[in-house]
MARNU-360601 format. One record per residue (C-alpha): x, y, z. Coordinates in Angstrom, 2 decimals, padded with zeros to 5 digits. Example, Ala and Ser with C-alpha at 12.3 -4.5 7.8 and 13.67 -1.06 7.14 Angstrom:
! residues 2
       xx       yy       zz
   012.30  -004.50   007.80
   013.67  -001.06   007.14
//
This chain:
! residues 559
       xx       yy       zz
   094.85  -014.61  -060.46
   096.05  -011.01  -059.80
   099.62  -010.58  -057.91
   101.88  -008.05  -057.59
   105.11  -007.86  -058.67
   107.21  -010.22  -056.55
   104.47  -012.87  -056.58
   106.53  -015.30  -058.57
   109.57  -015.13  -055.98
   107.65  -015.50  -053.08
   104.97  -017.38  -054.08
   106.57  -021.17  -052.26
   107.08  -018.94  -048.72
   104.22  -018.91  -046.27
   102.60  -015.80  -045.86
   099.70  -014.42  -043.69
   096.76  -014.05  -045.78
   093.44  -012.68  -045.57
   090.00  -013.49  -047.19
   087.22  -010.65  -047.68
   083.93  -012.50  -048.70
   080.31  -010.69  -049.52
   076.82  -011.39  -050.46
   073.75  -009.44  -050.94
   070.84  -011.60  -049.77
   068.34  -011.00  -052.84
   070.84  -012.56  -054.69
   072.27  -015.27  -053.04
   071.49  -018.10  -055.17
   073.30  -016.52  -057.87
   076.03  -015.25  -056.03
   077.10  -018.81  -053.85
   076.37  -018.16  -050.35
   078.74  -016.37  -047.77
   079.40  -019.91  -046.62
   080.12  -021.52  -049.94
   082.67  -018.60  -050.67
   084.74  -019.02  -047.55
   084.85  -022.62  -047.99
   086.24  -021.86  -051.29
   088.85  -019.43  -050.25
   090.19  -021.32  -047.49
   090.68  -024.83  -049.53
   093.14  -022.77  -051.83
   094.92  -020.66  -049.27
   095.68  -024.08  -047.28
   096.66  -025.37  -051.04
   098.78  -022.19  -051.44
   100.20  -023.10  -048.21
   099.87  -019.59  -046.69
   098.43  -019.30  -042.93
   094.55  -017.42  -042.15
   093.29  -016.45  -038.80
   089.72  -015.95  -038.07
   091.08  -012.30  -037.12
   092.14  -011.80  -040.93
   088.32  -012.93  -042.39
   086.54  -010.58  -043.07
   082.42  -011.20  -044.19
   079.92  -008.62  -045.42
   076.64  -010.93  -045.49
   073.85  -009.19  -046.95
   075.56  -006.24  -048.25
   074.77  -004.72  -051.39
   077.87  -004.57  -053.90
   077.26  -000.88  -055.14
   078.53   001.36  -051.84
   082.39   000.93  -050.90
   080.73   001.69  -047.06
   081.11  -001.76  -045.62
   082.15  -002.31  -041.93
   083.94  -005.64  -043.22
   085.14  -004.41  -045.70
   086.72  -000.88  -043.92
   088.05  -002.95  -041.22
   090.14  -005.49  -044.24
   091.31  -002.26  -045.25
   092.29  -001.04  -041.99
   093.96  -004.33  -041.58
   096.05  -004.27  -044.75
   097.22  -000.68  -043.99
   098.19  -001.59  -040.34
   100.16  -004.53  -041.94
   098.21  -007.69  -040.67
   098.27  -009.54  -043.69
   100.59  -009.61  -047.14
   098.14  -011.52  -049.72
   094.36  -011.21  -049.60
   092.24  -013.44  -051.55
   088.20  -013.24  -052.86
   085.67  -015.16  -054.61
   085.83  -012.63  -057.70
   086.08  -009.16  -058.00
   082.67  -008.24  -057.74
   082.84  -009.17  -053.70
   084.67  -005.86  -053.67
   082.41  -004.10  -055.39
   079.52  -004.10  -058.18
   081.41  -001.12  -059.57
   084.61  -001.27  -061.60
   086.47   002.02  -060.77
   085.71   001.15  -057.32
   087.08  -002.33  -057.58
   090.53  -000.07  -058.85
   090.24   001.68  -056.05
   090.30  -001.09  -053.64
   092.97  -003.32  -055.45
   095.22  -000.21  -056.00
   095.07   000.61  -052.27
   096.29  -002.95  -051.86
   099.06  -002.56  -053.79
   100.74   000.74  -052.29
   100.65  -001.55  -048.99
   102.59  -004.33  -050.82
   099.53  -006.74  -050.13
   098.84  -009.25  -052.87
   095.34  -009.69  -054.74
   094.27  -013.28  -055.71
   090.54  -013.42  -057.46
   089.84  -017.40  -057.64
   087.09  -016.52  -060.46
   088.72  -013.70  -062.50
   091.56  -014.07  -065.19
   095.12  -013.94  -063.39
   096.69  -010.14  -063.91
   100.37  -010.69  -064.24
   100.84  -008.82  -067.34
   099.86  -005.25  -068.69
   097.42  -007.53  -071.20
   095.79  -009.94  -068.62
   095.59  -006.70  -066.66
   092.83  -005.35  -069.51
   091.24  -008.90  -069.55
   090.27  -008.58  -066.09
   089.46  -005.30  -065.95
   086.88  -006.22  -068.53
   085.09  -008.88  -065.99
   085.11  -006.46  -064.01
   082.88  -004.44  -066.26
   080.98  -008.03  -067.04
   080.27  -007.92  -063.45
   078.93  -004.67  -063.14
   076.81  -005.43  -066.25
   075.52  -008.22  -064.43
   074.11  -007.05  -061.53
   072.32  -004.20  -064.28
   070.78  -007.62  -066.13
   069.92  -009.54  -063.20
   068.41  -006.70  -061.48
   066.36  -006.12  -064.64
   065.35  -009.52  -064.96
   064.23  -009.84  -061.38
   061.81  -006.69  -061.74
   060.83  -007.90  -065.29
   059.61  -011.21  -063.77
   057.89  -009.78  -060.81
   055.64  -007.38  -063.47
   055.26  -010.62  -065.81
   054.03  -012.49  -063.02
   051.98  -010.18  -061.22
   050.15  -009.62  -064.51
   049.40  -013.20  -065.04
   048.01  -013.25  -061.31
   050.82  -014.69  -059.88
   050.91  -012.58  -057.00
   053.91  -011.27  -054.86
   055.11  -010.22  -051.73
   053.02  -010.66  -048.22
   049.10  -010.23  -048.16
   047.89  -007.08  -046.74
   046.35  -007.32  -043.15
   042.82  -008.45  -043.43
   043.77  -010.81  -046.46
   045.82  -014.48  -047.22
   047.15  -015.45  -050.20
   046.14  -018.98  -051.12
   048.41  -021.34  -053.36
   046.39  -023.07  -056.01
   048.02  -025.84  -058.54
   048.13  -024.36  -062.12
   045.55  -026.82  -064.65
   047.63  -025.91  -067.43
   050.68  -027.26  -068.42
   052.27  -024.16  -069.90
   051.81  -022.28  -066.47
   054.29  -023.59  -064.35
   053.96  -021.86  -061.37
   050.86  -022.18  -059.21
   048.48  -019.26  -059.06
   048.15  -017.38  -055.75
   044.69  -015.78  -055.20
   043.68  -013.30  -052.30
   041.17  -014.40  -049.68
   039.70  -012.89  -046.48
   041.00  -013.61  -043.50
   038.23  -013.70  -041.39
   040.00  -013.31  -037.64
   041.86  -010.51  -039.28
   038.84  -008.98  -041.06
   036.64  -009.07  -038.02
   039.27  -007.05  -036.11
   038.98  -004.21  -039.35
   035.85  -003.83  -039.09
   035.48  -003.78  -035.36
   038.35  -000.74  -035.97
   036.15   001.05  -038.04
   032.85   000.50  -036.20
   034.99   001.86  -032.82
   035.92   005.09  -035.53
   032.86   005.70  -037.30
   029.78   004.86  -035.35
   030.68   005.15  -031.48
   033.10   007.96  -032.90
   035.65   007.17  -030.36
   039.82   008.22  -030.98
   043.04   006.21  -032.25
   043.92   006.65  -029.22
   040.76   004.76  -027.38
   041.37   002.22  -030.29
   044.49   001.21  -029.29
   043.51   000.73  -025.77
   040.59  -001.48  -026.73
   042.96  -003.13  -028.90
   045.35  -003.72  -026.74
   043.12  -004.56  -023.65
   041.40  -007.40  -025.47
   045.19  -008.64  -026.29
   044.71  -008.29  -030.35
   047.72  -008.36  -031.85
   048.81  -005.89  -034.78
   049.78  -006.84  -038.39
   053.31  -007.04  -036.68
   052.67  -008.91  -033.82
   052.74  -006.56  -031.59
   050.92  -006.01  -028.38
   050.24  -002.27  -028.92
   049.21  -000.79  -032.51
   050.90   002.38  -033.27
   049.04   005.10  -034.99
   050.06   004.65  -038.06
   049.06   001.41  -038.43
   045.70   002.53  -037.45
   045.60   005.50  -039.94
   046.53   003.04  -042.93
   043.70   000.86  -041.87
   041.27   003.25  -041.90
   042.47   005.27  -044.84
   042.76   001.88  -047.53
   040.52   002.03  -050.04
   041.26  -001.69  -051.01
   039.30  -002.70  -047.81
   036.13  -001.19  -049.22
   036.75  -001.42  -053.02
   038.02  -004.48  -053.46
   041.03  -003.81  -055.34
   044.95  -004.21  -054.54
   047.82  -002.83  -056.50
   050.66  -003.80  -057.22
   053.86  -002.26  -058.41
   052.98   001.10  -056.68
   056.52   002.44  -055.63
   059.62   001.82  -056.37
   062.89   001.98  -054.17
   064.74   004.96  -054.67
   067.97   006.74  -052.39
   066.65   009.09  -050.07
   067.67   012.56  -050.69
   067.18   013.51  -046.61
   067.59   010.10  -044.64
   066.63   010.07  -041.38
   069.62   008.13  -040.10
   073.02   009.47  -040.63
   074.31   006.55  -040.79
   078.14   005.01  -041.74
   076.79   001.77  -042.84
   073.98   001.08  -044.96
   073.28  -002.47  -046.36
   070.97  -000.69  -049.13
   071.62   002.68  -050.69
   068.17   002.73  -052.39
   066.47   002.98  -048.69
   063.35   005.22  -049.19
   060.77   004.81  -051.88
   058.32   007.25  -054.27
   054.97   006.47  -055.60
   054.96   005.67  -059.64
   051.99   006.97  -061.66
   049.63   005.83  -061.41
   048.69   004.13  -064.75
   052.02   001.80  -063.86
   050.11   000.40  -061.30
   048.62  -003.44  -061.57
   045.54  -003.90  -059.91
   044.02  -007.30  -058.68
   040.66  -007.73  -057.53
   039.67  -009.07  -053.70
   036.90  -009.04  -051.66
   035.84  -006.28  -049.77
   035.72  -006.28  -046.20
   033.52  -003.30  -045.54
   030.76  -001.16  -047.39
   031.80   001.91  -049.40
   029.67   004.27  -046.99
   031.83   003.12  -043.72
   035.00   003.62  -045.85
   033.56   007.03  -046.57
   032.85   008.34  -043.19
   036.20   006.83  -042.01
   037.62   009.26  -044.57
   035.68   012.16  -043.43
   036.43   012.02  -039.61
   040.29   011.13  -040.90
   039.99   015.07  -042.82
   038.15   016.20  -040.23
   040.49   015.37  -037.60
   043.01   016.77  -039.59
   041.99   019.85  -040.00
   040.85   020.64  -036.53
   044.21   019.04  -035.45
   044.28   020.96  -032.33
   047.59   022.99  -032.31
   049.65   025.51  -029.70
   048.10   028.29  -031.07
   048.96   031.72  -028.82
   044.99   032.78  -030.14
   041.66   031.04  -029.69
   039.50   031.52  -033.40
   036.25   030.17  -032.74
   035.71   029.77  -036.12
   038.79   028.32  -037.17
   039.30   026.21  -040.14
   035.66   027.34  -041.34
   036.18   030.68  -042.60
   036.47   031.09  -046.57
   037.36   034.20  -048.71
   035.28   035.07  -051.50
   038.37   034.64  -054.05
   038.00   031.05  -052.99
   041.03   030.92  -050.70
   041.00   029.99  -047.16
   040.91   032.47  -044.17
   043.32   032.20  -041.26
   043.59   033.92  -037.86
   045.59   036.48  -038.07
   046.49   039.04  -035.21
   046.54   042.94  -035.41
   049.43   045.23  -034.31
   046.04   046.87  -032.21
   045.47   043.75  -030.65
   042.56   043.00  -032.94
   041.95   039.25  -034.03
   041.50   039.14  -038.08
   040.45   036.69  -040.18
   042.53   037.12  -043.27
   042.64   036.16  -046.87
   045.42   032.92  -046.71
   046.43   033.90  -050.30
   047.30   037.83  -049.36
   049.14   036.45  -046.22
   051.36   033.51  -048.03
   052.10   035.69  -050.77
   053.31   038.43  -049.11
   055.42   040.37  -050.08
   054.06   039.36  -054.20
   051.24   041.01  -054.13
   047.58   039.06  -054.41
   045.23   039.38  -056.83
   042.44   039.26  -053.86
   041.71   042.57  -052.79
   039.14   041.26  -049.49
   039.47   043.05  -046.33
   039.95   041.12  -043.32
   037.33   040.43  -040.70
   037.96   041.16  -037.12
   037.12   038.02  -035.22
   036.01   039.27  -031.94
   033.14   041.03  -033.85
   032.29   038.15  -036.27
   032.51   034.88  -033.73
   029.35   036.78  -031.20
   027.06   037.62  -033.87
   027.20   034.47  -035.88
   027.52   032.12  -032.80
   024.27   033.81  -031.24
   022.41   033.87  -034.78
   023.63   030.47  -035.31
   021.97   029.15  -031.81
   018.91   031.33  -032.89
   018.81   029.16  -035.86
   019.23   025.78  -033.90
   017.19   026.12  -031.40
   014.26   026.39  -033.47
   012.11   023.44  -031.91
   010.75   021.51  -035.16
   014.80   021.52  -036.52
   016.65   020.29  -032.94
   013.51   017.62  -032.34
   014.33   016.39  -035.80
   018.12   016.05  -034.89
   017.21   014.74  -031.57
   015.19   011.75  -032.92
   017.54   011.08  -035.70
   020.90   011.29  -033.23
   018.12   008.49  -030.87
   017.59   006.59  -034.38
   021.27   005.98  -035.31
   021.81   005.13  -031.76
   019.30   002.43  -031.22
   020.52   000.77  -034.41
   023.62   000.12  -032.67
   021.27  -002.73  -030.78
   021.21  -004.56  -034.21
   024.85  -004.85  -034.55
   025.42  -005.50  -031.57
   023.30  -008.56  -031.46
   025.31  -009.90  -034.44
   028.84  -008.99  -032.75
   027.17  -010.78  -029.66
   026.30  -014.09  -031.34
   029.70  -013.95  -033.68
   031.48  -014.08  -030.38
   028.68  -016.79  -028.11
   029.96  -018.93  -031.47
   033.42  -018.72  -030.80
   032.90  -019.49  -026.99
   031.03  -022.78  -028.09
   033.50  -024.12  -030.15
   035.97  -023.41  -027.77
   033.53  -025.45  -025.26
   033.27  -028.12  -027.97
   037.10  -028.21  -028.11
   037.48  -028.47  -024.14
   035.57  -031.46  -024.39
   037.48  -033.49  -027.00
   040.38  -032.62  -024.88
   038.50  -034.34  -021.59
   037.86  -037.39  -023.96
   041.22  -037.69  -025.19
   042.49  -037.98  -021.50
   039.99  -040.58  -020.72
   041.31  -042.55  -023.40
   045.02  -041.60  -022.38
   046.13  -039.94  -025.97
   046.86  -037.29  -023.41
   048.73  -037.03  -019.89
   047.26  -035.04  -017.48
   049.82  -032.08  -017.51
   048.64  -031.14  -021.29
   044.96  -031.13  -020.42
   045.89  -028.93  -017.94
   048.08  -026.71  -020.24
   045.25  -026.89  -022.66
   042.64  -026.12  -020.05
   044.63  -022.93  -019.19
   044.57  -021.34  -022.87
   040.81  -022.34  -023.64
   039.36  -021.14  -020.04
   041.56  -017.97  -020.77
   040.00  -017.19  -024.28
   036.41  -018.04  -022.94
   037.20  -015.28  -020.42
   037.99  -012.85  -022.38
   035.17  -013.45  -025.02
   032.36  -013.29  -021.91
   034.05  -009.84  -021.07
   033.41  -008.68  -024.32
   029.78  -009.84  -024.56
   028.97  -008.43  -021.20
   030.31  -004.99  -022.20
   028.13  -005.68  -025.78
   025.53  -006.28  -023.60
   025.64  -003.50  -020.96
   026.13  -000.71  -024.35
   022.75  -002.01  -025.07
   020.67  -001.28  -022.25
   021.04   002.60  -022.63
   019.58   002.24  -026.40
   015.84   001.12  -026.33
   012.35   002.08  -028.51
   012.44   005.86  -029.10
   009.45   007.96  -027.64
   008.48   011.26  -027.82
   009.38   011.73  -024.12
   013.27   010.65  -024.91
   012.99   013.07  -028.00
   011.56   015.97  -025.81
   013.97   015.19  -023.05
   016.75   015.25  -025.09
   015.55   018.49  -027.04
   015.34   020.46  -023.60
   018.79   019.13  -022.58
   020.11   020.76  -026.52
   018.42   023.78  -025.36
   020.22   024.07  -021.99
   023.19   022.70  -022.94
   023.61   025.59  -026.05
   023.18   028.30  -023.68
   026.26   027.07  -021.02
   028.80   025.73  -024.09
   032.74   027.06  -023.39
   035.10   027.91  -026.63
   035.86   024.73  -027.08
   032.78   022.83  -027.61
   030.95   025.62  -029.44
   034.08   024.75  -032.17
   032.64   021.24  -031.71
   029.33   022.00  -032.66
   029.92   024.43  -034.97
   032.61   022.06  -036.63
   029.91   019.36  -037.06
   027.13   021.66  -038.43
   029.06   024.38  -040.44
   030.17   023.23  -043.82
   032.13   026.88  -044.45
   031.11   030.60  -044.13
   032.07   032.27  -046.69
   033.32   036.20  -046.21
   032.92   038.79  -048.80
   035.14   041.46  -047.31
   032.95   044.06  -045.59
   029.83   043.39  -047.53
   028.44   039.64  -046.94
   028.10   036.61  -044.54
   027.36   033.15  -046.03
   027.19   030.41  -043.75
   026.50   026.69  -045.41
   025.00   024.53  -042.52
   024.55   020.74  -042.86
   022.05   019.34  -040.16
   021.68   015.45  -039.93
   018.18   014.90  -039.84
   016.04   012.17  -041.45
   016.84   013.73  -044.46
   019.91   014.89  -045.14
   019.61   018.60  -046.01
   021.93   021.25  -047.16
   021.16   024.85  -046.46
   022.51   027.77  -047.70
   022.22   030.43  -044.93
   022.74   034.21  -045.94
   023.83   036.43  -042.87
   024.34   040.09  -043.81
   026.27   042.87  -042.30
   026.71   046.42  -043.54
   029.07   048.86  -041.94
   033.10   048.39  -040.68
   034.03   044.90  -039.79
   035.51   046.52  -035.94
   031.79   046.12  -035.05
   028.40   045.36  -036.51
   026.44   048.48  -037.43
   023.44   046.66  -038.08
   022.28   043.49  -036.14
   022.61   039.93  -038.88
   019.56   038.82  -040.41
   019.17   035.18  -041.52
   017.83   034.91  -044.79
   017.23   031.08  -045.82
   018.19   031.46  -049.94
//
């Protein structure tokens, strides 16, 4: 028990007294619970005889020990200097802290207010020596946090290695408890399995993102319109939920990790906050040969997972932005150093495509040498050599039948989303009718068939919706013919001729790979068309003269 000096004379009066209790919650089995600890404190300050209103207690539950910043704690303080209370009792020292000096702190600060310290679990402090010998728990307790904290992230790596697996399940996945057959394995084993209703809605996310190429945006209405709830519980999905979904490689590889971050205190927190229940708030990524990998099943193919991961960089780097300038060819053009070109205006008003290593170097000077390219003579040339190119029939027939091909394909999937869902509706059917037969034999009143009747009528209508809209996306899909090809090749051909700025980007964006600029000498543009075959071609377009204007007209040379 720690006092101050005129304990022992006072000790038989009745004073007002205070208790300050804490707990973090991770460790609340070691600690005693908030409730076990005031329990405590007020059996010995009614032994003590001394009186304790519920305006003197003061409770930090699920506080962490190591920051003084505690509203309970600041407002016991207050208290004491304000002169509320003369005696103040805790558990143990480490409720004021997991830190010794600031335990000193706290307990000094008590004593310039002439307000007595009493620690039920720490040697009593009445002399200069019993003084040290608390002073050492103190450092016992600070030790022990260190060693419980290590033991906790010990067991967590020993167990996840042996399979035992922690935390929640990612979305799409359960974890499944099954009994250990040994006897030296205590714990059960926990093993990851699909989760079918959740899996279904992941793949429906990326079928929405891949193959009918529709937004996040148009995701989350769907979403949210056929009242699927996110991994949260949520009605809406944000977009970051939907960007983590479609950029998780466990989904398509079939392996998890574990141990990939660890908790760390943020060196810019968002929140400027006075109070913060954890001062390690923010977390880093370890390396990554720390990480513990488990295998699961995967939910889609490695070739969805891939073009999930090539419309997320895609949309990323045509992210459209408030630019003051329109670059047709924006985010395409390379330098031949191998550093990107940006738009770049002229003090002549001039648009230039630039070297990005000369511009975010300046003022250290580059080792690229490359002129830039004036945009307004570049983006006509190319565009109308590019359309040249194009509308070559033999190449945009090819293209047409192939876009037709991957578009009546769609009927096939959607005749297996359409009998996924007809088998849903009839065992909701078969349900509605063991609820009839349980009210004909009166296991049920009338008012829960009813109630029942309600949800299962509702989730019928919903799942009819969805097959009629299946359904009515399949009609415009039939067997291709070579009128639908040549219909849809003449449309291509009118269509190119009337495109504004911003759908030329779109079509040059999904044909152009890059064009690569060599100063004033050289045009090379690498164009990817999807027909049956995939194809790269390298496409050489030449220019000689000043890049102001084009002295000689391109030629297309196929290399």
């Amino acid at each position: 028990m720690t006092t101050s000096p005129n304990i022992d004379t006072e000790s038989k009066k009745s004073r007002v007294a205070a208790l300050y209790a804490r707990v973090s919650t991770a460790r609340q089995e070691k600690e005693a619970t908030v409730e076990s600890q005031i329990e405590e404190i007020k059996d010995r300050i009614s032994g003590d005889g001394h009186t304790l209103s519920e305006t003197n207690t003061f409770v930090d539950d699920g506080w962490t020990g190591t920051m003084l910043e505690r509203p309970e704690l600041d407002k016991m303080r207050d208290a004491a200097a304000s002169g509320r209370f003369q005696i103040l009792y805790v558990y143990d020292r480490g409720r004021l802290s997991r830190e010794l000096y600031q335990q000193e702190v706290v307990i000094n600060e008590l004593k310039d207010k002439w307000v007595d310290f009493i620690s039920l679990h720490d040697a009593p402090a009445d002399t200069p020596e019993q003084k040290v010998l608390q002073m050492m728990q103190g450092v016992f307790h600070q030790y022990e946090r260190i060693k419980i904290a290590e033991r906790f992230r010990r067991g967590k790596l020993y167990k996840a290695k042996t399979t035992v697996i922690n935390g929640h399940a990612l979305y799409g996945y359960e974890i499944v408890r099954i009994p250990s057959k040994t006897n030296e394995q205590r714990e059960e084993i926990r093993k990851y399995i699909v989760s079918e209703d959740e899996a279904e809605i992941i793949r429906k996310i990326y079928e929405w993102f891949t193959e009918e190429d529709i937004g996040k945006r148009e995701i989350t209405r769907r979403l949210y319109q056929q009242g699927i709830l996110s991994p949260k519980g949520k009605k809406r999905w944000g977009k970051g939920t939907l960007n983590r979904i479609l950029s998780c490689d466990t989904y398509a590889k079939g392996v998890i990790y574990y141990n990939k971050s660890e908790a760390v205190q943020p060196k810019k927190p968002r929140k400027h906050e006075k109070y913060k229940k954890f001062k390690k708030s923010s977390r880093i990524m370890k390396p990554y040969d720390k990480w513990i990998p488990y295998e699961v099943p995967p939910i889609i193919d490695e070739e969805t997972y891939g073009k999930s991961l090539k419309k997320l960089d895609y949309n990323k780097k045509y992210a459209t932005k408030n630019r003051k300038n329109e670059y047709l060819l924006s985010g395409l053009v390379w330098c031949e150093c191998g550093s990107k070109r940006v738009g770049d205006p002229g003090g002549n008003g001039n648009l230039y495509y630039r070297c990005a290593d000369r511009i975010y170097k300046f003022p250290i000077e580059s080792n690229c040498t490359s002129a830039g390219v004036n945009a307004r003579a570049l983006e006509p040339v190319l565009w109308e050599a590019f359309v040249k190119y194009l509308a070559n029939p033999s190449t945009l027939k090819a293209y047409a039948r192939t876009w037709l091909e991957s578009q009546s394909q769609r009927n096939h999937v959607a005749e297996a989303e359409t009998e996924r869902i007809q088998a849903k509706v009839k065992r909701i059917q078969e349900e509605e009718e063991r609820y009839n037969k349980a009210y004909g034999a009166g296991a049920v009143t009338l008012e829960q068939l009813q109630s029942l009747k309600r949800e299962t009528s509702a989730l019928i209508k919903r799942y009819k919706t969805q097959i009629s809209q299946i359904e009515a996306g399949k009609k415009l899909y039939g067997k291709i013919t070579s009128a639908q090809v040549n219909a849809l090749y003449k449309e291509a051909q009118s269509v190119l001729q009337s495109l504004n700025i911003a759908d030329k980007k779109k079509v040059l964006r999904d044909s152009v790979d890059k064009i690569i600029v060599a100063g004033r000498k050289s045009v090379e543009v690498w164009i990817h068309l999807p027909t049956k075959k995939f194809t790269s071609v390298k496409e050489g377009l030449y220019v000689e003269g000043r890049n102001r204007r084009p002295a000689k007209r391109w030629e297309i040379d196929a290399v």
